[in-house]
LUMKOLVO-391126 format. One record per residue (C-alpha): x, y, z; residue in three letters. Coordinates in steps of 0.25 Angstrom, whole numbers, always signed. Example, Ala and Ser with C-alpha at 12.3 -4.5 7.8 and 13.67 -1.06 7.14 Angstrom:
2
<site east="+49" north="-18" up="+31" res="Ala"/>
<site east="+55" north="-4" up="+29" res="Ser"/>
***
This chain:
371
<site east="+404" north="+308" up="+345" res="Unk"/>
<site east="+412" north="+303" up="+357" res="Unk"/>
<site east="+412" north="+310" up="+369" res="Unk"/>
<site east="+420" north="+310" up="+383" res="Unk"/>
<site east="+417" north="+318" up="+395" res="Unk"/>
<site east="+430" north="+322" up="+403" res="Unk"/>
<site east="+430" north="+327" up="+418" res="Unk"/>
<site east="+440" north="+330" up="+428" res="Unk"/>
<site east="+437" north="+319" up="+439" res="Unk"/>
<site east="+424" north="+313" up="+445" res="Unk"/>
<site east="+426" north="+313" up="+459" res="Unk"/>
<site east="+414" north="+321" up="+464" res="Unk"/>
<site east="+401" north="+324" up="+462" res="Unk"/>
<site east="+400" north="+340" up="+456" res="Unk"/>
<site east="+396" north="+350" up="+446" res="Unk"/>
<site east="+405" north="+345" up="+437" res="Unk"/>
<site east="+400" north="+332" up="+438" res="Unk"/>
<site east="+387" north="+334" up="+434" res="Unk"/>
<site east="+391" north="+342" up="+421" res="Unk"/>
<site east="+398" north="+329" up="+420" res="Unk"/>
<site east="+385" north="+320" up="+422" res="Unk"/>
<site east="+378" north="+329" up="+412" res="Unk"/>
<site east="+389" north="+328" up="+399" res="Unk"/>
<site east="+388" north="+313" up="+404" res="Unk"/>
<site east="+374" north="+313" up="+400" res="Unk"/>
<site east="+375" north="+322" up="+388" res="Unk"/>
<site east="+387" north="+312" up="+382" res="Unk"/>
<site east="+381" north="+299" up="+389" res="Unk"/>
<site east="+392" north="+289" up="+380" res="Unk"/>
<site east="+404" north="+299" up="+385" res="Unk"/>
<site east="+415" north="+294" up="+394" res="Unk"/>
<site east="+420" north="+303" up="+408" res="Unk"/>
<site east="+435" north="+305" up="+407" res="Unk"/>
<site east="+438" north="+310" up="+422" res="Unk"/>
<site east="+453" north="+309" up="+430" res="Unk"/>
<site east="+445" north="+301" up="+443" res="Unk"/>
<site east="+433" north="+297" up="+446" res="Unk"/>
<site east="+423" north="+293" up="+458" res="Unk"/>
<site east="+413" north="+286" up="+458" res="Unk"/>
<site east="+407" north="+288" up="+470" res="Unk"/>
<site east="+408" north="+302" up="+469" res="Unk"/>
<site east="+403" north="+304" up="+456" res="Unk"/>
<site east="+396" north="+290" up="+451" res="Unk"/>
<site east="+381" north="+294" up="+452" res="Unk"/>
<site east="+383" north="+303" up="+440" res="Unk"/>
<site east="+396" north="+299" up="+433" res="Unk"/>
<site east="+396" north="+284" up="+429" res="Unk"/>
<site east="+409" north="+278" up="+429" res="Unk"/>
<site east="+407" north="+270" up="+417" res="Unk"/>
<site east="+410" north="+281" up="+408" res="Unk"/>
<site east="+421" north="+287" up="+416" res="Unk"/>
<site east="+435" north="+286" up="+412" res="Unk"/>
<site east="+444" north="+290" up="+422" res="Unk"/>
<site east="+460" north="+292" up="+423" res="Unk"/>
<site east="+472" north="+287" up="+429" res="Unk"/>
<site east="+468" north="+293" up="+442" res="Unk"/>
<site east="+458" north="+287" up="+445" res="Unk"/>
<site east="+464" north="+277" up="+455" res="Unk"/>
<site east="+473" north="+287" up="+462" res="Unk"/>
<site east="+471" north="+286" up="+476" res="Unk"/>
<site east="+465" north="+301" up="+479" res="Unk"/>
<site east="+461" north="+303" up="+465" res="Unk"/>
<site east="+446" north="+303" up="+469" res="Unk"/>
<site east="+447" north="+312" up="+479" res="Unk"/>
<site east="+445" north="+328" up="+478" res="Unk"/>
<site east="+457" north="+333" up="+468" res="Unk"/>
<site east="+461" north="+344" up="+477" res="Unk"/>
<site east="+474" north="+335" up="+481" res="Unk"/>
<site east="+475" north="+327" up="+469" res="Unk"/>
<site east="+486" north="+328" up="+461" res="Unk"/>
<site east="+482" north="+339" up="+451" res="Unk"/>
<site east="+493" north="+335" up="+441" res="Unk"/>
<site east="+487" north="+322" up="+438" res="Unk"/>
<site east="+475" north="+328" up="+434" res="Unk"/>
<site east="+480" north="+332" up="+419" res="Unk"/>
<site east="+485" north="+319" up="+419" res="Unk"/>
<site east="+473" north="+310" up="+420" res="Unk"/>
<site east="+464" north="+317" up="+412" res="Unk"/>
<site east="+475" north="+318" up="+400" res="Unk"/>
<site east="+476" north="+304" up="+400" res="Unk"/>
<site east="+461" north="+301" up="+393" res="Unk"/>
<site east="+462" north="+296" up="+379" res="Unk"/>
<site east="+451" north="+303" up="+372" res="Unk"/>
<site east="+454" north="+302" up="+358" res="Unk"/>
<site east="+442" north="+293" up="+355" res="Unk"/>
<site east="+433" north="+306" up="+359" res="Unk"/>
<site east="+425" north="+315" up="+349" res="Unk"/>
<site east="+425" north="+324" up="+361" res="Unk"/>
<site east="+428" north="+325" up="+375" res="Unk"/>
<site east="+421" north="+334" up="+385" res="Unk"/>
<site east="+428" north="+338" up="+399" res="Unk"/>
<site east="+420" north="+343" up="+411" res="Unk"/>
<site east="+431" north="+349" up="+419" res="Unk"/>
<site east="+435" north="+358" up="+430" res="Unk"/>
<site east="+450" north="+352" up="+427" res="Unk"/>
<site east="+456" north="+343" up="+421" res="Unk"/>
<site east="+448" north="+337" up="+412" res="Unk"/>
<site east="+449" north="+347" up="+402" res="Unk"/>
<site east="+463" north="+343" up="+400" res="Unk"/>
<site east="+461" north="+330" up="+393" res="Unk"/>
<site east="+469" north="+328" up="+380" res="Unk"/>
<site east="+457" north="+324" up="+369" res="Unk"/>
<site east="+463" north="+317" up="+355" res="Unk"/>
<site east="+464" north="+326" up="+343" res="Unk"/>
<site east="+450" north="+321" up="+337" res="Unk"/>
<site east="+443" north="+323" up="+353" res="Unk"/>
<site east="+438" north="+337" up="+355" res="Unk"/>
<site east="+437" north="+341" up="+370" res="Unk"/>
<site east="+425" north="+352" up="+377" res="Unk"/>
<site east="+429" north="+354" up="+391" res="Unk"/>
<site east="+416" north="+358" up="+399" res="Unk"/>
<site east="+424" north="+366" up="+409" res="Unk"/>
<site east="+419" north="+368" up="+421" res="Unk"/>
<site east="+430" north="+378" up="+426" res="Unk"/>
<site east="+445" north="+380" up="+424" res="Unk"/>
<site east="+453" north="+372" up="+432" res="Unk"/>
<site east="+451" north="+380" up="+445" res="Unk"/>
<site east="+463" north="+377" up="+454" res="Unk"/>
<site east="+473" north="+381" up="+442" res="Unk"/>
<site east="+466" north="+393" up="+438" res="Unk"/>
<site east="+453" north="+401" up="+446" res="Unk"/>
<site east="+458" north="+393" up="+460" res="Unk"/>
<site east="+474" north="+389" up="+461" res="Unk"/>
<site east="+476" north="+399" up="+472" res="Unk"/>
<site east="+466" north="+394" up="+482" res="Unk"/>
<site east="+467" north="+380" up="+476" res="Unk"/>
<site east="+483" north="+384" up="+481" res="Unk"/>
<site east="+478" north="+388" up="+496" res="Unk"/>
<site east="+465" north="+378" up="+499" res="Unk"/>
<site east="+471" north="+364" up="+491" res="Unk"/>
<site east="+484" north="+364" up="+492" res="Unk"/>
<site east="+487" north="+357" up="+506" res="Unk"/>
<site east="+501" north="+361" up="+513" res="Unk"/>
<site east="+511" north="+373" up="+509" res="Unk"/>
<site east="+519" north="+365" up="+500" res="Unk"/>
<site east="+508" north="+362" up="+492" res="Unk"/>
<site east="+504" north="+375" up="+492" res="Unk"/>
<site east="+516" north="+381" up="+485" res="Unk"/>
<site east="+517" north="+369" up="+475" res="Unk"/>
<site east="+502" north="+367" up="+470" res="Unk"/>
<site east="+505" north="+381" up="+461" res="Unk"/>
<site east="+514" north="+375" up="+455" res="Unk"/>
<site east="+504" north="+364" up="+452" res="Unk"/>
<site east="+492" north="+371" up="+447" res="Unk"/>
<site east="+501" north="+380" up="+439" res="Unk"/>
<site east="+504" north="+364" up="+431" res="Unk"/>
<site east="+487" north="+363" up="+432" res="Unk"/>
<site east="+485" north="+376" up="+427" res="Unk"/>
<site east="+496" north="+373" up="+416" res="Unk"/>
<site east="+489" north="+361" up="+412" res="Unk"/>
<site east="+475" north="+366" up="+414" res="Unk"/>
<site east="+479" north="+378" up="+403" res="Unk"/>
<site east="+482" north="+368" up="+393" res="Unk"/>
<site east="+474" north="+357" up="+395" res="Unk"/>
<site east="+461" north="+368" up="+394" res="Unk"/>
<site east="+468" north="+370" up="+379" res="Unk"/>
<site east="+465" north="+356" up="+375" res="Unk"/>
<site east="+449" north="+358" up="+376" res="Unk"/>
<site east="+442" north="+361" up="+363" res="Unk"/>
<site east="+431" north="+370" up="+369" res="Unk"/>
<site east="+425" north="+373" up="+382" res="Unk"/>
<site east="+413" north="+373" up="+389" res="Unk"/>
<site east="+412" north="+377" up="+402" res="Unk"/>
<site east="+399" north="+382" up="+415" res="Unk"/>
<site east="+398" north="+396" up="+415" res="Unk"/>
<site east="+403" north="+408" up="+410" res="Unk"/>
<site east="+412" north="+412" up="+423" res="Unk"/>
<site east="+421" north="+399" up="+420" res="Unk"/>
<site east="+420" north="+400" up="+404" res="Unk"/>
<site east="+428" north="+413" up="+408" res="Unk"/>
<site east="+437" north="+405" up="+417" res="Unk"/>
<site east="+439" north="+398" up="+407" res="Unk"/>
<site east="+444" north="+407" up="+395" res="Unk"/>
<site east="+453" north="+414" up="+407" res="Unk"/>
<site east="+461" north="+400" up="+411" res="Unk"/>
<site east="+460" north="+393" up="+398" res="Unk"/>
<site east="+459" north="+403" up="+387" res="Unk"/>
<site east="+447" north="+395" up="+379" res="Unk"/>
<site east="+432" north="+398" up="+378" res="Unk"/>
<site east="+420" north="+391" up="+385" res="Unk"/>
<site east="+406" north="+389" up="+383" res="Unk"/>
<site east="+396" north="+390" up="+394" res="Unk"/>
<site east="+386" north="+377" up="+398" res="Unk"/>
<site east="+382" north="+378" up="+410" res="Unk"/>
<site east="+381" north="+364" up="+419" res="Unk"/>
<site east="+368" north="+358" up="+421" res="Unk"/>
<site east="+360" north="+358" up="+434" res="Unk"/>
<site east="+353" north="+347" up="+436" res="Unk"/>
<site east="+338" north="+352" up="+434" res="Unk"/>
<site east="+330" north="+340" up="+437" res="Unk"/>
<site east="+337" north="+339" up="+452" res="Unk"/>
<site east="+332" north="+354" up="+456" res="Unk"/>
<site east="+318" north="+357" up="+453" res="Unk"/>
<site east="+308" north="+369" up="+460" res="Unk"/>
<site east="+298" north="+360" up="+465" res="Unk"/>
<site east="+294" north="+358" up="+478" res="Unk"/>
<site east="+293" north="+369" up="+490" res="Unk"/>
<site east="+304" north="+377" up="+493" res="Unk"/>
<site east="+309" north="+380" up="+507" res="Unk"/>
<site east="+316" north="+392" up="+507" res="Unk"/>
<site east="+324" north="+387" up="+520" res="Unk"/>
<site east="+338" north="+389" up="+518" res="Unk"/>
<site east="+350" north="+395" up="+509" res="Unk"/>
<site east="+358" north="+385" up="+502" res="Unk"/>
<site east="+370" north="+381" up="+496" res="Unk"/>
<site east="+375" north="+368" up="+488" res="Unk"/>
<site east="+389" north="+367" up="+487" res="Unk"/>
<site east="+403" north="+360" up="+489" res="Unk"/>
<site east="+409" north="+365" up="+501" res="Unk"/>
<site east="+422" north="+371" up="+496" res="Unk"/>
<site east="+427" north="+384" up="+499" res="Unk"/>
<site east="+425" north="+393" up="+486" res="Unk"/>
<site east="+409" north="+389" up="+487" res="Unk"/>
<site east="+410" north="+399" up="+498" res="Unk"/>
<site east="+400" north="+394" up="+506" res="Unk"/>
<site east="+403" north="+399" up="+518" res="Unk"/>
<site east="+398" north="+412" up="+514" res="Unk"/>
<site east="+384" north="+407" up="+513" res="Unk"/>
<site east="+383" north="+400" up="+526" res="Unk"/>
<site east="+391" north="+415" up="+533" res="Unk"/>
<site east="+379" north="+422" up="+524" res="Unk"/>
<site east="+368" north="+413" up="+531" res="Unk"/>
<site east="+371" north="+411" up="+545" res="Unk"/>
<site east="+372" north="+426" up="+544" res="Unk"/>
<site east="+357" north="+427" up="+539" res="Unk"/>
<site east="+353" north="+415" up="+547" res="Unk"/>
<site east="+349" north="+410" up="+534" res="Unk"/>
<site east="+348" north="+394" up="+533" res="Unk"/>
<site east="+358" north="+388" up="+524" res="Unk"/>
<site east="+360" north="+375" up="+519" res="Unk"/>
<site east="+372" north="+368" up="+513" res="Unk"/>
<site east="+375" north="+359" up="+502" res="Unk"/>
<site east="+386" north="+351" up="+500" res="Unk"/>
<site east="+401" north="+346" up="+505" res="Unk"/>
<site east="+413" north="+349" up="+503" res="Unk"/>
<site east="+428" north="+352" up="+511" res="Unk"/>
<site east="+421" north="+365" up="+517" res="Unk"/>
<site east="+410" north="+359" up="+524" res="Unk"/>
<site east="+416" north="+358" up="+538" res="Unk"/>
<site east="+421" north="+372" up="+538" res="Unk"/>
<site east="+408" north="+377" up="+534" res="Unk"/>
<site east="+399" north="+370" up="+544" res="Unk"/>
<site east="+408" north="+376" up="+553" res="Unk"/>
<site east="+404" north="+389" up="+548" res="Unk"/>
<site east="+390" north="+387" up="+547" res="Unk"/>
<site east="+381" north="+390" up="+559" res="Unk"/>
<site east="+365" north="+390" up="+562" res="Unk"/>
<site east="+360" north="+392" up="+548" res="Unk"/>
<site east="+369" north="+383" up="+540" res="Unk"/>
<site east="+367" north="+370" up="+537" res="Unk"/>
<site east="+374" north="+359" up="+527" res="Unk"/>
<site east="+368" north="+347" up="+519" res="Unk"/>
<site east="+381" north="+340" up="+514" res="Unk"/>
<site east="+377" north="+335" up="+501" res="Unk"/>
<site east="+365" north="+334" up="+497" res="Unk"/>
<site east="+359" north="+325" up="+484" res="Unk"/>
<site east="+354" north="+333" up="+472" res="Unk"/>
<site east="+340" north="+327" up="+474" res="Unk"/>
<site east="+341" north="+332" up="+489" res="Unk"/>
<site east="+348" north="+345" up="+484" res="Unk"/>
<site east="+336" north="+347" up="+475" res="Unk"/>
<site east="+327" north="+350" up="+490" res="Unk"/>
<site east="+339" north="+357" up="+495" res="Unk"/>
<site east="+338" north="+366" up="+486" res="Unk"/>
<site east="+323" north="+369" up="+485" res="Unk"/>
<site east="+323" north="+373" up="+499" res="Unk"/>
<site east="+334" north="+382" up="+498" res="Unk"/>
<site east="+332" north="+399" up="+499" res="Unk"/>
<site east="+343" north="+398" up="+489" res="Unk"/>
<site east="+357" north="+394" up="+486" res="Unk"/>
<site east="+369" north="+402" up="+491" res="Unk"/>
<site east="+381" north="+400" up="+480" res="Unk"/>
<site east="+392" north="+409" up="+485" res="Unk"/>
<site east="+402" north="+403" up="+478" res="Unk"/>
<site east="+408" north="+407" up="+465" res="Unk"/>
<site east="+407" north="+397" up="+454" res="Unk"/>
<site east="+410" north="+394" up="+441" res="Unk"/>
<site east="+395" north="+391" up="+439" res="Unk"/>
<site east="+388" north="+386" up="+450" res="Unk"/>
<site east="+377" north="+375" up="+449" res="Unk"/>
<site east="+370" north="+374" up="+462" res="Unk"/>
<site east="+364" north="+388" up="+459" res="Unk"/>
<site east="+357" north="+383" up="+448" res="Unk"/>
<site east="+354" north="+370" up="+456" res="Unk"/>
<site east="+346" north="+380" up="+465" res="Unk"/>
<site east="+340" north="+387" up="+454" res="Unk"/>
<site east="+333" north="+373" up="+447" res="Unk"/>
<site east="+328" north="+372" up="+463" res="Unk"/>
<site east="+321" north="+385" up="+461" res="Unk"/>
<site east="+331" north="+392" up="+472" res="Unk"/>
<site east="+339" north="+405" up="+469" res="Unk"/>
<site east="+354" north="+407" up="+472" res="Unk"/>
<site east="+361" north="+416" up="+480" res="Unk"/>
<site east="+376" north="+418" up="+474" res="Unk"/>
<site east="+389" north="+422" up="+472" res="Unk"/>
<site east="+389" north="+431" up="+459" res="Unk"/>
<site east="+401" north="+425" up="+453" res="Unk"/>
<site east="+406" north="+415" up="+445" res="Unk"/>
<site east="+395" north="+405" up="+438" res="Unk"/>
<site east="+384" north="+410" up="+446" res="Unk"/>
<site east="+381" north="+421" up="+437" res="Unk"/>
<site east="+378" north="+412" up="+426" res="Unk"/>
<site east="+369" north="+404" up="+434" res="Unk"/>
<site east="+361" north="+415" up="+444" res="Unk"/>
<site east="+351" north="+424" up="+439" res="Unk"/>
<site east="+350" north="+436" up="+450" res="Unk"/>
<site east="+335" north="+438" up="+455" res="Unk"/>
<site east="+330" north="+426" up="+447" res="Unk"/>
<site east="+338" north="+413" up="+451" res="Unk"/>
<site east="+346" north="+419" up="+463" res="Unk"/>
<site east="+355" north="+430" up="+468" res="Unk"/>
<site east="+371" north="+435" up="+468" res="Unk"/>
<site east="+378" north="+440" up="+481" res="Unk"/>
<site east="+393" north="+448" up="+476" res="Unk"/>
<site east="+404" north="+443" up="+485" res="Unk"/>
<site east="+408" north="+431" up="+492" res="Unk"/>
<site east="+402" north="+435" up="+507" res="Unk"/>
<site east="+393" north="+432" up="+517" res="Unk"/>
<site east="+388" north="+447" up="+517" res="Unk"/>
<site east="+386" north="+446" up="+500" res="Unk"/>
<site east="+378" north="+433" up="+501" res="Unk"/>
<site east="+370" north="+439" up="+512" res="Unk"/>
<site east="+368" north="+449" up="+502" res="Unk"/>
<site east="+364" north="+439" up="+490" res="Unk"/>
<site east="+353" north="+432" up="+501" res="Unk"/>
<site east="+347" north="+446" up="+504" res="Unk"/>
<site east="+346" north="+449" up="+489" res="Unk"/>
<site east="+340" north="+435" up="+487" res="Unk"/>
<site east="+329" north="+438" up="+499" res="Unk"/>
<site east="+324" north="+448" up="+490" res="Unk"/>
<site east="+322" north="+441" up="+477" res="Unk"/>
<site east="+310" north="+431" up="+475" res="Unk"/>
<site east="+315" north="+420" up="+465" res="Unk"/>
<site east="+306" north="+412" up="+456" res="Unk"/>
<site east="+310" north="+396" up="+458" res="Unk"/>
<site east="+306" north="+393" up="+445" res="Unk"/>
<site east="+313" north="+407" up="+437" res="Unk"/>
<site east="+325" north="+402" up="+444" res="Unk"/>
<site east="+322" north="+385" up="+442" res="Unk"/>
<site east="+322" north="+391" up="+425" res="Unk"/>
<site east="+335" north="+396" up="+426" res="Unk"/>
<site east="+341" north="+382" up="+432" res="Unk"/>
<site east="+335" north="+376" up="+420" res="Unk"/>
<site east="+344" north="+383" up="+409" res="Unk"/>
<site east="+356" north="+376" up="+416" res="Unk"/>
<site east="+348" north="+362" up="+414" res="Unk"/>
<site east="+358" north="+350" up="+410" res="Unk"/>
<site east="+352" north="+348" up="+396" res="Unk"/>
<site east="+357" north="+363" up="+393" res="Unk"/>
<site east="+369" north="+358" up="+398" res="Unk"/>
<site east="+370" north="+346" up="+389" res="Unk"/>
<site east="+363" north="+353" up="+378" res="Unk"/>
<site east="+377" north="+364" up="+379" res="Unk"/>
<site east="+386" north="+354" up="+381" res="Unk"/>
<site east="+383" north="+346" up="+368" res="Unk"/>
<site east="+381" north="+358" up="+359" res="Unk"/>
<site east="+393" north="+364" up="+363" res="Unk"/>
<site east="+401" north="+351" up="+363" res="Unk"/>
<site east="+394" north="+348" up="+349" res="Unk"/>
<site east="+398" north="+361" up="+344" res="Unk"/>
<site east="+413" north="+362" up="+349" res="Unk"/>
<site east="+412" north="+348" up="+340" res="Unk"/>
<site east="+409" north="+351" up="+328" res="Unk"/>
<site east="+417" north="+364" up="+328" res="Unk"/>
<site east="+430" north="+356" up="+333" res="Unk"/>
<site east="+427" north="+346" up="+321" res="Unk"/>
<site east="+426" north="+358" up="+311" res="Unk"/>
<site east="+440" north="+364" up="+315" res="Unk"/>
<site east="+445" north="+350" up="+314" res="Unk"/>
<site east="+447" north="+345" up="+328" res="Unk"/>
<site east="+458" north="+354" up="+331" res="Unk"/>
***
């Protein structure tokens, strides 16, 4: 069969990515569709000759984060692929990649990894935090109700659905009206292991540094307890954040996954006080041998075993992650129960669903006669 992969831009290194890295190696002879693409940003994983990317490519700005880039080009780029000379396409998107327009003989699987957030779950704060200046503010409704139009119509096109949890499958039958099966992304195993001495030193939390992470809540929790607390990652947020932190906090930037990997191991356990659609770095953590400490929201609850691989605090405050360390002081966890439960989320799992569900969606698509 002749496969595509599609995704929505390739202009930093993510979660999403790496899902993308892995259906690269399950279908090593497909191309990469994607709107833009980096190379220095993404080229030790996504090699750029089996990317095709669109018109905007050479756009001065197009490369840069999309929070300013014009959102109505988007649908444009991607529905300007030819892929009529595909069996099957599969998307990885969080927007617009779902949206491209496969010929009549080309199914389409769009491995989803939420509705598009800023026209559905998000438009209202996307509205205040991203939309610089008041005129801008009263038109960029207008806008996302163009995107949200679109992105309606556009989710119609795909043939059937995969998506990461649960939580978002749901999201995903709200917005969209269609069904998705779950297969959760891979954490990569054979970075993380539970060798070696563990230091039990500090708290930990590895993470963008964007508002909704609500991060500033575990380093409030912390400085409170005069518990150590290290950092990792980068993002908009680090200044006012450092600003925040006193005594007993302390920030790595970024950090390489082979260093990430002694990070980790020396860790008490990870703080996740955000909520998320499903989460990887607690299950990073959990191949590391070390329990998480987390928000009980979202795709957590998929990925957390209470009292074996970690703990869930109830609300989005300092006083209820205080309450989530307290409750964590009084369990004893077993590295390698909680190492066991990383492995079920392995990237040959992933693979393994991906083609049986791909294969299957195939063969029933072919049945009805490719309508």
């Amino acid at each position: 069969m002749r496969i595509a992969l599609v995704h929505d831009y390739l202009t930093h290194l993510g979660g999403a990515e790496r899902v993308l890295e892995a259906l690269m190696q399950l279908y090593p002879n497909a191309p990469v569709y994607t709107t833009v693409y980096d190379s220095s940003s993404v080229g030790r994983i996504i090699n750029e000759q089996r990317v095709r990317y669109s018109f905007l490519q050479n756009m001065p700005g197009a490369k840069k984060p999309h929070r300013y880039f014009p959102l109505a080009l988007m649908p444009l780029a991607v529905e300007q692929f030819d892929l009529r000379q595909y069996d099957i396409v599969l998307s990885a998107s969080h927007s617009f990649g779902k949206g491209i327009i496969a010929g009549p003989r080309t199914m389409h699987v769009s491995y989803c990894f939420t509705p598009t957030r800023y026209a559905w779950d998000d438009s209202h704060r996307y509205v205040r935090e991203f939309a610089p200046g008041r005129m801008l503010q009263r038109l960029a409704p207008l806008g996302l109700s163009y995107i949200r139009l679109w992105d309606y119509y556009a989710a119609q096109r795909v043939h059937a659905y995969i998506t990461l949890s649960e939580y978002v499958a749901k999201r995903i039958k709200k917005y969209y009206r269609r069904a998705a099966y779950v297969v959760a992304p891979p954490v990569n195993l054979d970075t993380f292991s539970i060798n070696g001495v563990y230091g039990d030193e500090y708290f930990l939390v590895v993470s963008r540094l964007v508002p909704y992470k609500r991060i500033e809540l575990a380093i409030d929790a912390c400085e409170d307890l005069g518990y150590p607390l290290k950092i990792v990652g980068v993002g908009p947020e680090e200044s006012l954040l450092r600003r925040r932190a006193k005594r007993w906090t302390s920030f790595l930037g970024f950090v390489p996954d082979d260093k990430l990997a002694l990070v980790y191991r020396g860790a008490k356990a990870l703080l996740f006080p955000q909520e998320e659609d499903f989460g990887i770095t607690p299950l990073e953590a959990a191949a590391s041998g070390r329990p998480t400490i987390a928000y009980g929201a979202g795709g957590a609850l998929e990925t957390i075993v209470p009292g074996k691989t970690g703990v869930f605090f109830s609300e989005q405050t300092v006083q209820s992650i205080k309450g989530g360390i307290l409750e964590w002081q009084k369990i004893t966890f077993d590295p390698s129960v909680i190492r066991r439960h990383a492995e079920k989320f392995s990237k040959q799992a992933f693979m393994s669903g991906i083609e049986e569900k791909v294969n299957n969606e195939y063969c029933i698509w072919k049945r009805r006669g490719q309508q």
